[in-house]
C-alpha positions in Angstrom: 0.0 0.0 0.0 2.5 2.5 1.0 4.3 1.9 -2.7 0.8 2.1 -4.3 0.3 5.5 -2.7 3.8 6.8 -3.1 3.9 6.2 -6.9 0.3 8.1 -7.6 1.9 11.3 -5.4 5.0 10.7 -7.5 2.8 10.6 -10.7 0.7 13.7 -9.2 3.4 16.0 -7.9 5.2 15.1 -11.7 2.1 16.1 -13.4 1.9 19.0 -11.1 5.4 20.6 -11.9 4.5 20.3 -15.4 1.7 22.4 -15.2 3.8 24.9 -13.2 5.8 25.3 -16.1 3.3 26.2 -18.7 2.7 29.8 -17.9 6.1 30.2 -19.4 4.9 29.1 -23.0 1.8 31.5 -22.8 3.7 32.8 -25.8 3.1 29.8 -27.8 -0.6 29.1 -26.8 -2.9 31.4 -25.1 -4.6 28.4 -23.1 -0.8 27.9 -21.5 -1.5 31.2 -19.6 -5.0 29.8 -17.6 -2.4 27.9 -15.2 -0.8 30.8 -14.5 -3.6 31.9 -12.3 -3.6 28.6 -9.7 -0.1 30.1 -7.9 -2.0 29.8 -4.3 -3.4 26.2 -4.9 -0.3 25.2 -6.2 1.3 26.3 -2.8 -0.6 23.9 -1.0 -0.8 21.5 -3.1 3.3 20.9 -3.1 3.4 21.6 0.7 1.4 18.7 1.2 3.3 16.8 -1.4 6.5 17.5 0.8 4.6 16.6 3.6 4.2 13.3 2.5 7.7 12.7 0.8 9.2 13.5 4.3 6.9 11.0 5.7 8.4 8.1 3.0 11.7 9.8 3.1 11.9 9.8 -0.5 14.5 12.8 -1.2 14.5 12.8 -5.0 11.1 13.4 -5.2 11.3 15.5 -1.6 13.1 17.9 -3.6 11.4 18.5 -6.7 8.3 19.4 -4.4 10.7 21.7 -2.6 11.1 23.4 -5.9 7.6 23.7 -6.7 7.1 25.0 -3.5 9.6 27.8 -3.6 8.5 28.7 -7.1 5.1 29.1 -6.0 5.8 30.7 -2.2 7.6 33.7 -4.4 5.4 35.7 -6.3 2.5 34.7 -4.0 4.0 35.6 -0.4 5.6 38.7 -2.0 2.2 39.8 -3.5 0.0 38.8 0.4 2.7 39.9 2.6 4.8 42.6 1.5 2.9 45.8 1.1 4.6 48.8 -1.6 6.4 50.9 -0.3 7.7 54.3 -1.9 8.2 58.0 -0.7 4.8 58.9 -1.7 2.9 55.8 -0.4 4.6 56.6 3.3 3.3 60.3 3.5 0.7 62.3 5.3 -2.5 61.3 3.0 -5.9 63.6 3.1 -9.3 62.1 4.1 -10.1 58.8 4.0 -12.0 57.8 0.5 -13.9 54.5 -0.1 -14.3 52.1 -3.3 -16.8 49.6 -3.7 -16.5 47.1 -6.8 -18.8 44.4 -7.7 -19.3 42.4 -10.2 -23.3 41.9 -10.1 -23.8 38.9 -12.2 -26.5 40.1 -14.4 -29.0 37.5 -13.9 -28.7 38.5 -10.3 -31.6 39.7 -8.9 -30.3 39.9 -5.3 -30.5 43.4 -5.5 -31.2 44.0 -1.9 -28.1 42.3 -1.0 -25.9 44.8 -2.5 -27.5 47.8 -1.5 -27.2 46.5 1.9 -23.6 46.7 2.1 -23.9 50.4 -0.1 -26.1 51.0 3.3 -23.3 49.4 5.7 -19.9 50.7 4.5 -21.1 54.3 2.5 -18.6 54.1 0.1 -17.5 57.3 -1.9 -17.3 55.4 -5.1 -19.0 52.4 -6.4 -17.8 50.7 -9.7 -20.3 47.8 -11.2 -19.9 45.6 -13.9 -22.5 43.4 -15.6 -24.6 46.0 -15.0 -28.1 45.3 -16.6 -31.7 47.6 -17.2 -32.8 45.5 -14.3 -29.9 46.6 -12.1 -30.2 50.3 -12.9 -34.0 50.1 -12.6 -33.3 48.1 -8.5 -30.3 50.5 -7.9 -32.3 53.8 -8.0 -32.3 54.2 -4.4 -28.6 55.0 -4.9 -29.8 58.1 -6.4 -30.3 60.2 -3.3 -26.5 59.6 -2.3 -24.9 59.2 -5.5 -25.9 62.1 -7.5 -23.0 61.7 -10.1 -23.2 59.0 -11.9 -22.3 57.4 -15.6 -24.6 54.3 -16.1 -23.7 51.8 -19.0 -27.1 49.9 -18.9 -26.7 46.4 -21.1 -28.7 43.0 -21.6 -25.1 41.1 -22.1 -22.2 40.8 -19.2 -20.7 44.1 -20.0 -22.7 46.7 -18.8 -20.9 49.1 -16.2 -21.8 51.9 -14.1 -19.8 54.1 -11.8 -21.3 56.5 -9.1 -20.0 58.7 -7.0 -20.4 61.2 -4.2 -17.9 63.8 -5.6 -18.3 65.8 -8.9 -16.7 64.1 -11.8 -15.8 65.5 -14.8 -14.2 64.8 -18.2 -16.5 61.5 -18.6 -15.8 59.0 -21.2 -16.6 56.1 -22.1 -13.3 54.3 -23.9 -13.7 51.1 -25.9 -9.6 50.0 -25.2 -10.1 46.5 -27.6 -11.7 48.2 -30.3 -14.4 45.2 -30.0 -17.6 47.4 -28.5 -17.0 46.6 -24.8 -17.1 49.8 -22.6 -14.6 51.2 -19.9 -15.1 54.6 -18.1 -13.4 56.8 -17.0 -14.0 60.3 -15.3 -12.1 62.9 -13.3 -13.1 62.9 -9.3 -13.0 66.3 -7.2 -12.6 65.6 -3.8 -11.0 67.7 -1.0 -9.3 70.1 -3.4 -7.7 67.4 -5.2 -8.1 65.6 -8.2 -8.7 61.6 -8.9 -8.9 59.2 -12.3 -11.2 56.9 -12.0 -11.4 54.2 -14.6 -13.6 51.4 -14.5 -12.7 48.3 -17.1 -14.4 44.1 -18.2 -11.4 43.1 -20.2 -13.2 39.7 -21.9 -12.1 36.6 -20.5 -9.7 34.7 -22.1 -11.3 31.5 -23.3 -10.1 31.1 -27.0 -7.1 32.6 -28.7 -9.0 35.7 -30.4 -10.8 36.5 -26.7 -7.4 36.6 -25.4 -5.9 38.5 -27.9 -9.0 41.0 -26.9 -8.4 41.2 -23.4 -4.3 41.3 -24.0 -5.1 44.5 -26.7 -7.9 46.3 -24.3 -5.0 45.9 -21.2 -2.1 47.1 -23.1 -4.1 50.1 -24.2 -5.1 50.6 -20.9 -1.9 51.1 -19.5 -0.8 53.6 -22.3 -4.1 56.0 -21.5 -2.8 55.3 -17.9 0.8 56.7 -18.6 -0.7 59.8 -20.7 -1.8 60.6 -17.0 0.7 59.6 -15.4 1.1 63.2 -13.0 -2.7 63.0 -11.5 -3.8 60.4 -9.2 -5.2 57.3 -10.7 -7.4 53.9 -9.6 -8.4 51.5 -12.0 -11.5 49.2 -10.8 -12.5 45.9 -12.5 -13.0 42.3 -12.8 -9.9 41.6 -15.0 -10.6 38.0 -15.7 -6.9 37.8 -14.6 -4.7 37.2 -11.5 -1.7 38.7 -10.1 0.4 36.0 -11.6 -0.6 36.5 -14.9 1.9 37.5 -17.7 -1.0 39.8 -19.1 -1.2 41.4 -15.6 2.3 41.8 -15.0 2.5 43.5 -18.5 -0.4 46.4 -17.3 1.2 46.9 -13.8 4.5 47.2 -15.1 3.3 49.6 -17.9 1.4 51.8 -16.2 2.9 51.9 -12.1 0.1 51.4 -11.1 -0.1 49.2 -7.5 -2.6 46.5 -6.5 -4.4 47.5 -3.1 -4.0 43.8 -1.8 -0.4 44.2 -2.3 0.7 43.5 1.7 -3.5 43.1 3.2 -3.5 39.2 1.9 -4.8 37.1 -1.2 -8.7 38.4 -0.8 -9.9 36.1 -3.7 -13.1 37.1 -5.1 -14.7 34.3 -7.3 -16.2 32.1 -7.7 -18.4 32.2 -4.6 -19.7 28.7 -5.4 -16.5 27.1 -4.1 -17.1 28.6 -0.6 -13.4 27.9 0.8 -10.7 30.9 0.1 -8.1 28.1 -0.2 -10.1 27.0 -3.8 -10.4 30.4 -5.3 -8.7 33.3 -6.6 -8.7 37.1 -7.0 -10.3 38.7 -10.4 -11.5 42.1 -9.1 -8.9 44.6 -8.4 -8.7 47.8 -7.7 -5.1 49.1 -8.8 -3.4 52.5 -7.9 -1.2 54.7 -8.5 1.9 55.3 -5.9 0.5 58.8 -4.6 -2.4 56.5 -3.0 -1.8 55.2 -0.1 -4.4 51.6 0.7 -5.6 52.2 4.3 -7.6 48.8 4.2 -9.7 46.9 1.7 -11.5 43.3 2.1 -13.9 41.9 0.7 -17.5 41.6 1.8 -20.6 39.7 1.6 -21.9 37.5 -1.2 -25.0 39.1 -3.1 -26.2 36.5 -4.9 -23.3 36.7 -7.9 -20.5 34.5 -9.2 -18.0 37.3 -7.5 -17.5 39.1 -3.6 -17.8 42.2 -3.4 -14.5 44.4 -2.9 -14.0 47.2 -0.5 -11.6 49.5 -0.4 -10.1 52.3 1.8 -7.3 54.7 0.7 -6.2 58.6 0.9 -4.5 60.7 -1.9 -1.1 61.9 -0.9 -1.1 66.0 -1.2 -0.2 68.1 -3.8 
């Protein structure tokens, strides 16, 4: 028995590594890049591997799950535990400003749900995506305390609406991938400062030409992002991509822009189905620029959708 169970975790931890390894092809096939997005599960998943080679004291194979343990325990303990920090991010910042992001799920109709945590946290901002007729008709109680708004009503998943406390100006609404799928984007006034908001649904990649989509609507994102690159910016959306993904490292490296989890932990956000943190990841970010400062940002109840909720606390470093 204990050879019978040693050779399937040989056979499994094998077939793991492998896997491990195919984010580094992405360039050759854009299905190679999906594993990229697993880096917490594989954690585990070799850390109990090791666990069980030390228990058989088998050190050839010991080994290689050390490996894929330390490739994994990298780029995900630096992206949990170490927060950003730079000159700017340590300053004096003004008032405290909130986010809230949700993906809604357009066949949602929980819409009670998330206007009950609008009613619990008061956020300044609120950025939705799969935002439908229905949605905008059950959201009109946000009216009263969101009196800017700009509301992308649509009967697909790629509606979007942003509303806000503050005055915005300059309003747009950008189509990045040239393929009819709206971003926003709008110029906060709060406190005497400034802030660019832009909310974004890159499509998920699930054939070549739908990656190539989402690859094209993130590059260009980063280059509006760098044409502002002296004002204050946060960029809010489900990105149908991880931290670990080569597409994602591509945008943050771009545009300098910072994730708000960066040091506050993994906060994964879908799919709520799988109930245990330990089985899913983070899609919904809300990225900054390095004269924001997070203060704290979790993620909160389920309301019915495929994704949490995301909350976010942060304060603009002074002019």
């Amino acid at each position: 028995m204990k050879r019978f169970l040693t050779n399937i975790m040989i056979l499994l931890t094998g077939l793991l590594f492998v896997i491990n390894l195919l984010p580094y092809l992405a360039g050759l096939h854009f299905g190679f890049e999906l594993f990229s997005h697993f880096r917490f599960q594989y954690l585990w998943l070799f850390a109990l591997s090791s666990l069980f080679f030390i228990a058989v004291s088998n050190k050839k194979w010991l080994s290689i799950a050390l490996v894929g343990l330390l490739l994994n325990a990298m780029p995900v303990l630096s992206f949990c535990c170490f927060p950003i920090t730079s000159g700017t991010a340590t300053a004096a910042t003004t008032h405290k400003t909130s986010l809230l992001l949700s993906n809604l799920l357009s066949s949602n109709r929980h819409y009670q749900s998330l206007l009950d945590e609008v009613q619990s946290h008061r956020p300044d901002f609120i950025v939705l995506l799969e935002f439908s007729p229905a949605w905008q008709k059950a959201l009109k109680p946000l009216d009263k305390h969101y009196p800017f708004q700009k509301r992308i009503p649509r009967n697909d998943n790629f509606g979007m609406a942003l509303y806000s406390k503050f005055p915005l100006s300059n309003i747009e609404v950008n189509d990045f991938a040239q393929n009819g799928i709206p971003s926003i984007s709008a110029t906060a006034h709060l406190y005497h400062q400034s802030l660019q908001l832009i909310a974004t649904h890159p499509l998920p990649p699930m054939n070549a030409n739908m990656a190539q989509q989402q690859d094209i609507q993130l590059e260009n994102l980063a280059h509006f992002i760098q044409q502002e690159s002296k004002q204050a910016t946060l960029l809010a959306g489900d990105f149908n991509s991880t931290p670990w993904s080569p597409r994602y490292q591509k945008l943050i490296n771009a545009s300098g822009l910072v994730n708000s989890r960066q040091g506050f932990g993994l906060i994964p956000s879908w799919p709520v189905a799988l109930r245990f943190s330990a089985f899913q990841i983070p899609l919904d970010h809300v990225l900054v620029s390095k004269n924001i400062q997070t203060q704290a940002i979790k993620r909160l109840n389920t309301i019915g959708s495929d994704h949490y909720p995301v909350y976010v606390e942060f304060g603009l470093t002074p002019n």
